[in-house]
C-alpha positions in Angstrom: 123.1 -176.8 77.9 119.9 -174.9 77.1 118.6 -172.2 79.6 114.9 -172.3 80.9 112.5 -170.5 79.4 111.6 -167.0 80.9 108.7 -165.1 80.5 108.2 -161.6 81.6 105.9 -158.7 80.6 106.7 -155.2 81.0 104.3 -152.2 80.0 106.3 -148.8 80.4 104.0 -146.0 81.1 104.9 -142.4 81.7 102.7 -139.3 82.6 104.6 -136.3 83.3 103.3 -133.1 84.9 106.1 -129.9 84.3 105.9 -126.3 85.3 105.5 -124.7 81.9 108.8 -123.0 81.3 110.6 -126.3 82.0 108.5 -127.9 79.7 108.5 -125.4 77.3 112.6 -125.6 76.9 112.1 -129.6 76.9 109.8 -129.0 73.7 112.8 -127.7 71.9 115.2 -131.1 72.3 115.5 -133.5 69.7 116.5 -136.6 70.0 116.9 -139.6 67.6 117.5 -143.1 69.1 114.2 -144.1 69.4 113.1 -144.2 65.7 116.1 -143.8 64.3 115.0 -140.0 62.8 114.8 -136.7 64.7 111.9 -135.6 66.6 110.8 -133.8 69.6 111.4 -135.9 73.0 107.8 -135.4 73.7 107.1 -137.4 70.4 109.6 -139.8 71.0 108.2 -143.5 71.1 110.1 -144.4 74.3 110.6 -143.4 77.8 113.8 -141.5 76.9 115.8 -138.6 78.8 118.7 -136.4 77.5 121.7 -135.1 79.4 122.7 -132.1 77.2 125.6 -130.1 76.6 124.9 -127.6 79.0 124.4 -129.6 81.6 127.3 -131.5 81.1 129.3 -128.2 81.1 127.3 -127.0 84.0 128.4 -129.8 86.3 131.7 -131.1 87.4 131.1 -134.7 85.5 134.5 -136.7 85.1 133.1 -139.4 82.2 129.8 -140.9 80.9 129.4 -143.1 83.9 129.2 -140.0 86.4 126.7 -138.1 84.2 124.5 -141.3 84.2 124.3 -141.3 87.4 121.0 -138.3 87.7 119.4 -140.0 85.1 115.9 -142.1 86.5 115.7 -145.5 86.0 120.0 -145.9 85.6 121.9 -147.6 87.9 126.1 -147.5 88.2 126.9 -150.1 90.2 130.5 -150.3 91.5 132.9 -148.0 92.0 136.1 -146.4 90.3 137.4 -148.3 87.3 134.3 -151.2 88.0 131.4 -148.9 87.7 129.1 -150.7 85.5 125.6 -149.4 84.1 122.2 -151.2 83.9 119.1 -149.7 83.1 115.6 -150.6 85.1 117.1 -153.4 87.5 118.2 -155.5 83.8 121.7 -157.0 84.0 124.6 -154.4 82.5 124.8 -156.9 79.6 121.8 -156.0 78.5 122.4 -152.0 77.8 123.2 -151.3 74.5 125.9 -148.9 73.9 126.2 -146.7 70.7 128.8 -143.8 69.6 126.6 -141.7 67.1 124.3 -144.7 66.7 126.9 -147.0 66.0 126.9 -150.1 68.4 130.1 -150.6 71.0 129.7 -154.4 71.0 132.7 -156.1 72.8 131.8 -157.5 76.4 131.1 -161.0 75.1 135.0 -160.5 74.2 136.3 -160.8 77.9 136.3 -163.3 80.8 133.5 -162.9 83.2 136.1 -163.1 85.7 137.3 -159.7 84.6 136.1 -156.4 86.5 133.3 -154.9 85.0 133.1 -151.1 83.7 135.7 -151.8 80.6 133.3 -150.8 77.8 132.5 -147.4 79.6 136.3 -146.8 78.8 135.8 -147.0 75.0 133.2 -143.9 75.4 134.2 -140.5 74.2 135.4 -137.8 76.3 132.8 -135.4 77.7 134.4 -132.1 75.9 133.9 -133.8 72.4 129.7 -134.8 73.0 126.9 -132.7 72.3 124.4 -134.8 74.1 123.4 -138.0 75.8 120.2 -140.0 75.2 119.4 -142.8 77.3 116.0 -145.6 76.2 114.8 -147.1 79.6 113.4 -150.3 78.0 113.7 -152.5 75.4 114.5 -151.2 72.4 114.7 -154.5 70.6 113.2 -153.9 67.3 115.8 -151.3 65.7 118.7 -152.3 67.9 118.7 -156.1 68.5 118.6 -158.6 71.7 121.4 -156.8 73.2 119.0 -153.9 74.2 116.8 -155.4 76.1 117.3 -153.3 79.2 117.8 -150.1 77.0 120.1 -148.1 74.6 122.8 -145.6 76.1 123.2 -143.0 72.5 126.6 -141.1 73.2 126.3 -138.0 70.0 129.3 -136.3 69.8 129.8 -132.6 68.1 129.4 -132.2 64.3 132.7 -131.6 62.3 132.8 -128.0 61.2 133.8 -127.1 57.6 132.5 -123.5 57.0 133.7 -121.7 60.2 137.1 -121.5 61.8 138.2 -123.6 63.9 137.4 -123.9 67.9 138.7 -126.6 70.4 138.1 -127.2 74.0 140.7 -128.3 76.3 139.8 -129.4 80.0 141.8 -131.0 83.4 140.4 -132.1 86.5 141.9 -133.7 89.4 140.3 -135.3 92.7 142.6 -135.9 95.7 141.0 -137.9 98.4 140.4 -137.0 101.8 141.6 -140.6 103.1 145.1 -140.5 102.0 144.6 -144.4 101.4 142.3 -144.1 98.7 143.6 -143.6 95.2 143.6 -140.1 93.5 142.2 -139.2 90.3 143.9 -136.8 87.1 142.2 -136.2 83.7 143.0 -134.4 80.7 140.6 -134.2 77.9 140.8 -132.1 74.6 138.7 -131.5 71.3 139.2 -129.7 68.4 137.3 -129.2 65.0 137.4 -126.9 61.9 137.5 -126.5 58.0 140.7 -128.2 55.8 138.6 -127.2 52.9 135.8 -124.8 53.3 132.5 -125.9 52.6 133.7 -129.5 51.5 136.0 -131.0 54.1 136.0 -130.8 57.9 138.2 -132.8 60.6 137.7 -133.3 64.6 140.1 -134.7 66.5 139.9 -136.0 70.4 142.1 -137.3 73.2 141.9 -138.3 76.8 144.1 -139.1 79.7 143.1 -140.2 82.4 144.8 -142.1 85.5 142.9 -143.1 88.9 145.8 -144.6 91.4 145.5 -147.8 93.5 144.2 -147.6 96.6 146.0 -148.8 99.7 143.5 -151.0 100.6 143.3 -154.6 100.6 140.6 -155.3 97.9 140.1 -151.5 97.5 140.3 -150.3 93.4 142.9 -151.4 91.4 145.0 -148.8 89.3 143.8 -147.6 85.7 144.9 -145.6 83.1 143.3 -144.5 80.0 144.3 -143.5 76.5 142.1 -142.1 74.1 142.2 -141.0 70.7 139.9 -140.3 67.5 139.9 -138.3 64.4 136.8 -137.7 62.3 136.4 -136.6 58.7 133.7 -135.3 57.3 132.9 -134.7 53.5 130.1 -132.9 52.1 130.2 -132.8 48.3 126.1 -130.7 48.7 123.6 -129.7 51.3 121.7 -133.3 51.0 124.8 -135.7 51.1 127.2 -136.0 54.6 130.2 -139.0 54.2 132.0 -139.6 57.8 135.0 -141.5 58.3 136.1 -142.6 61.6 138.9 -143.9 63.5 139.7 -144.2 67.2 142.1 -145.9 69.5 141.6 -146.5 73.3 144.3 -148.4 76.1 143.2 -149.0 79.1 145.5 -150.9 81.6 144.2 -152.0 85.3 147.4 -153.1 87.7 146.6 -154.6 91.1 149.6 -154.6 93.5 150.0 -157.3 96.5 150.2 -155.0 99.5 147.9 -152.1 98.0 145.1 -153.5 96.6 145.7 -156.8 96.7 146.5 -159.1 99.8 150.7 -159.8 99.6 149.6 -163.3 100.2 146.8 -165.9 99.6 146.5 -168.8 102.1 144.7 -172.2 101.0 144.8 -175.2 103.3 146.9 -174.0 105.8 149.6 -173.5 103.2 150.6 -169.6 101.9 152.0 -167.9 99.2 153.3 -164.6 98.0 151.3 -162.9 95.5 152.4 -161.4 92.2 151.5 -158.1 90.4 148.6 -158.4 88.2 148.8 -156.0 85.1 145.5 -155.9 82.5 145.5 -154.1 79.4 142.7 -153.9 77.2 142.7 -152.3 73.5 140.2 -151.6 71.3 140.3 -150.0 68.1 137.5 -148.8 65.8 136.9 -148.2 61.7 133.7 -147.0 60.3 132.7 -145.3 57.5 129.2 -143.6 57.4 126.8 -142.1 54.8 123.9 -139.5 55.4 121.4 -138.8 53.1 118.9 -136.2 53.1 116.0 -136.1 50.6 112.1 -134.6 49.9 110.6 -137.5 51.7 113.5 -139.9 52.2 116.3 -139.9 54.5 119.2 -142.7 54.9 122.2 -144.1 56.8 124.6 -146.7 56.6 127.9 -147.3 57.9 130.6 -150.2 57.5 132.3 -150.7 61.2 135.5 -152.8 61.4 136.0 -152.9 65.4 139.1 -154.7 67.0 140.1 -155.6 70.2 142.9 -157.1 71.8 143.2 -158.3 75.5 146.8 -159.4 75.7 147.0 -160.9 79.2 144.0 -163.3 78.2 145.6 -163.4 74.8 142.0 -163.2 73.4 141.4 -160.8 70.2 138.0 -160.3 68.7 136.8 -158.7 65.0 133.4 -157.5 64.9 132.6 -155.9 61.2 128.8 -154.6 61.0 127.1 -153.3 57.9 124.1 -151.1 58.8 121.6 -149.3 56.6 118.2 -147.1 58.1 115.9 -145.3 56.2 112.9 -143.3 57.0 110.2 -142.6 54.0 107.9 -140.0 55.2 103.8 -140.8 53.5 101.7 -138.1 55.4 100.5 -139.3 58.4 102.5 -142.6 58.5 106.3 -142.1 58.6 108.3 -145.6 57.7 111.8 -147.0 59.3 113.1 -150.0 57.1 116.5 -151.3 57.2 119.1 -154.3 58.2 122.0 -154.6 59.9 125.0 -157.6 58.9 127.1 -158.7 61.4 130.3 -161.2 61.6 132.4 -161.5 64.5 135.7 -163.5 64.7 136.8 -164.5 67.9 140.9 -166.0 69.0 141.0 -167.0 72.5 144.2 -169.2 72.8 144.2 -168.2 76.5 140.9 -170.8 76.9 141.4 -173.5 79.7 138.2 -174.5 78.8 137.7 -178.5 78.3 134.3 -178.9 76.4 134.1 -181.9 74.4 136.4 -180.0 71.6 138.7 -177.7 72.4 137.8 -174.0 71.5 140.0 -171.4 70.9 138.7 -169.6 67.6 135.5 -168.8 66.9 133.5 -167.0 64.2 130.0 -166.3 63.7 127.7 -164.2 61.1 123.8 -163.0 61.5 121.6 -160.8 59.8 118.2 -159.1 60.8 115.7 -156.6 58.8 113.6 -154.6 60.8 110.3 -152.2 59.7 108.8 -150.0 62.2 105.6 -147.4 61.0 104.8 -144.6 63.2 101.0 -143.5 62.5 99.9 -140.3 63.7 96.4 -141.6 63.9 95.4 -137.8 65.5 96.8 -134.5 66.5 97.5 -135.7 70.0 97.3 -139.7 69.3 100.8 -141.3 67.6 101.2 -145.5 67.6 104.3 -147.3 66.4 104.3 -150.8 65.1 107.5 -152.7 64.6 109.0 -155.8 63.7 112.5 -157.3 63.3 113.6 -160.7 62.2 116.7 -161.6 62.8 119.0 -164.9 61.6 121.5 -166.9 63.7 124.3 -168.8 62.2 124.1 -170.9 65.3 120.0 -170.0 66.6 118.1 -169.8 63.8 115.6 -167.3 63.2 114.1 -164.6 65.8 110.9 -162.5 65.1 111.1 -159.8 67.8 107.7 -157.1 67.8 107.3 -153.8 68.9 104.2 -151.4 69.9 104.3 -148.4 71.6 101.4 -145.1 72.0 102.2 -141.6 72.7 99.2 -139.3 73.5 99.4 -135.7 74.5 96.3 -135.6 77.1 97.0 -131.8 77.3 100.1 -129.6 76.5 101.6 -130.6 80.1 100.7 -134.2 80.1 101.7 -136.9 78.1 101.0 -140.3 78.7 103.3 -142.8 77.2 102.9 -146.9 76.3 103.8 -149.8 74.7 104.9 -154.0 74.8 108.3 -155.2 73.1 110.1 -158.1 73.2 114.0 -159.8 73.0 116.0 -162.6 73.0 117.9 -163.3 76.2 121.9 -164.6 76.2 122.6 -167.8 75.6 124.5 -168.9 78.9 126.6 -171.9 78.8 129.3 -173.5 80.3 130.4 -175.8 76.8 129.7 -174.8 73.3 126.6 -175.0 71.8 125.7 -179.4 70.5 123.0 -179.9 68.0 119.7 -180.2 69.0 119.9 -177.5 71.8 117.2 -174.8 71.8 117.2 -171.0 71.0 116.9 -169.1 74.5 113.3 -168.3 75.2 112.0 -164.7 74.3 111.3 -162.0 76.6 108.5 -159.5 76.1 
């Protein structure tokens, strides 16, 4: 089955007027998702905002998901473990999610029948980040076709390895006025410091977190969470940073037939009791990164080994990425150049699916190189150009281009522009035959 082509056009422009103080103190955040470098927000190539630690400590946010909720152009749909995310009326399948610019890339791995809002459970706890940074957009070129609606950067705190250590721990609870609704409890802790001054840091983080079924026919299902994640980070000098990472996260999602399910389902006249439906979802993360830090060059690449296991569906997915960025800065024109390798490995022996093979394993690899030069073609004047190719096992290639303009009209106004383009999902109800088409770009 091929989808039909879709073509759409979508020019995002942004002029801002601020009170100068406020714009003043926004002059001073940095951000990095956008090229892939830092730079001032008001320099950034995108229509970004930033939730920063302070305002996350300022306001009584439970997760990611709440604090996304102030942010323009973001929309959480749903409601207790379903909220879902999409950015500027896009489907949710379409926001990119990365952990310190590493990608979260399991939602192809579940049922659509499933509730949505699972990925949002793989996120860090609030104690442990330092900011947010949320593209509205497509941000195609450095990311790939999975953000086409835009790129939700989670950036935890840095591992420290010269000062003592500090840790954070925090509990909140919610108790609803309607006794019938489910109430919510969550611990959340972080912790980071020197095991060898200078050269070797550790952070460590955990979450609990349980929401309880509501008492209402179709209301929200239980859910419990359990996080965990340990970083190390070695720094042999001032120019070179090695991470290693590793977290775990359990979520389980139980329905019970007189709560939030119906005690019975009736078809044809004919009814019978329903049974307790218990979900668990696990996922489990690997990655190794390395930061570099020269005169006019700067690099990044990290190996990521993600699993995850959905036991009731008896579906498990491995996704193992290789990334590498770098920036070379030449004056008035500063380059991006990089690739990204990706194989995914998928066991579904839970398919009922009858195409005309049975499918219940599943692998696929694809590569893409990308380029992107940002010109500072004046004082107040900046244009990006990118490109990224990108290679299918199963689709072939895909040239995906990017332009975008900033220019600072005055030091209160800055007026922001630019085209890019994706790839949408293949959606299909058998597996792909030969001689079916690539699904038609969107710019």
């Amino acid at each position: 089955m091929t989808i039909p082509h879709v073509k759409a056009i979508a020019a995002a422009v942004c002029a801002a007027c601020l009170p100068s103080l406020v714009y003043a103190a926004d002059q001073d955040t940095v951000v990095v998702t956008a090229t892939g470098f830092e730079q001032k927000i008001q320099n950034a190539p995108a229509s970004i905002s930033v939730i920063t630690k302070q305002q996350i400590e300022d306001k009584a946010y439970r997760d990611v998901t709440d604090a996304l909720k102030d942010v323009p152009g973001v929309v959480v749909t749903g409601g207790g473990s379903s909220s879902d995310i999409s950015i500027r009326g896009m489907a949710s399948q379409y926001t990119l999610f990365l952990v310190n610019g590493k990608r979260i890339s399991t939602r192809g791995t579940r049922p659509n029948s499933d509730n949505s809002g699972i990925e949002q459970g793989w996120l860090p706890p609030l104690e442990s980040i330092e900011r947010i940074e949320v593209i509205r957009g497509p941000m195609s070129s450095l990311y790939g076709s999975d953000a086409m609606g835009g790129v939700i950067n989670v950036i935890t705190k840095k591992v420290s390895n010269t000062k003592g250590w500090t840790g954070s721990l925090h509990g909140d609870a919610t108790f609803q006025e309607d006794r019938d609704s489910g109430d919510l409890y969550q611990t959340n802790a972080y912790a980071s410091g020197p095991l060898i001054d200078g050269l070797l840091g550790a952070k460590v983080t955990g979450l609990l977190s349980r929401r309880a079924e509501d008492k209402i026919v179709n209301g929200y299902n239980e859910q419990r969470l359990r996080n965990g994640a340990l970083t190390l980070n070695f720094t042999p000098d001032d120019k070179n940073d090695f991470d290693f990472d590793i977290a775990r996260e359990l979520q389980d999602r139980d329905s019970t037939p007189g709560k939030s399910m119906a005690e019975e389902s009736c078809r044809n006249g004919s009814c019978k009791p329903n049974s307790k439906s218990e979900n668990r979802y696990e996922h489990t993360t690997y990655s190794l990164t390395h930061s570099g830090y020269y005169d006019d060059f700067n690099t990044t690449s990290y190996i990521q080994q993600e699993e995850t296991n959905n036991p009731g569906r008896q579906m498990k997915s491995y996704n193992t990425i290789f990334n590498n960025q770098n920036q070379i800065f030449l004056g008035a024109h500063t380059l991006t150049l990089g690739g990204q390798y990706r194989y995914e490995k998928l066991s579904d022996n839970g398919n009922q699916l009858k195409a005309y093979e049975d499918v219940n394993k599943l692998t696929r690899w694809s590569w893409a190189l990308f380029a992107e030069d940002e010109w500072a073609m004046t004082d107040s004047f900046t244009l990006t150009g990118g490109i990224r190719m990108d290679k299918d096992e199963n689709y072939g290639d895909n040239w995906t281009p990017r332009g975008y303009g900033v220019w600072h009209l005055t030091d209160q106004w800055t007026l922001k522009g630019g085209v890019s383009a994706a790839t949408a999902h293949r959606i299909c109800a058998s597996p792909p035959r030969p001689g079916d088409r690539l699904p038609a770009a969107v710019v």
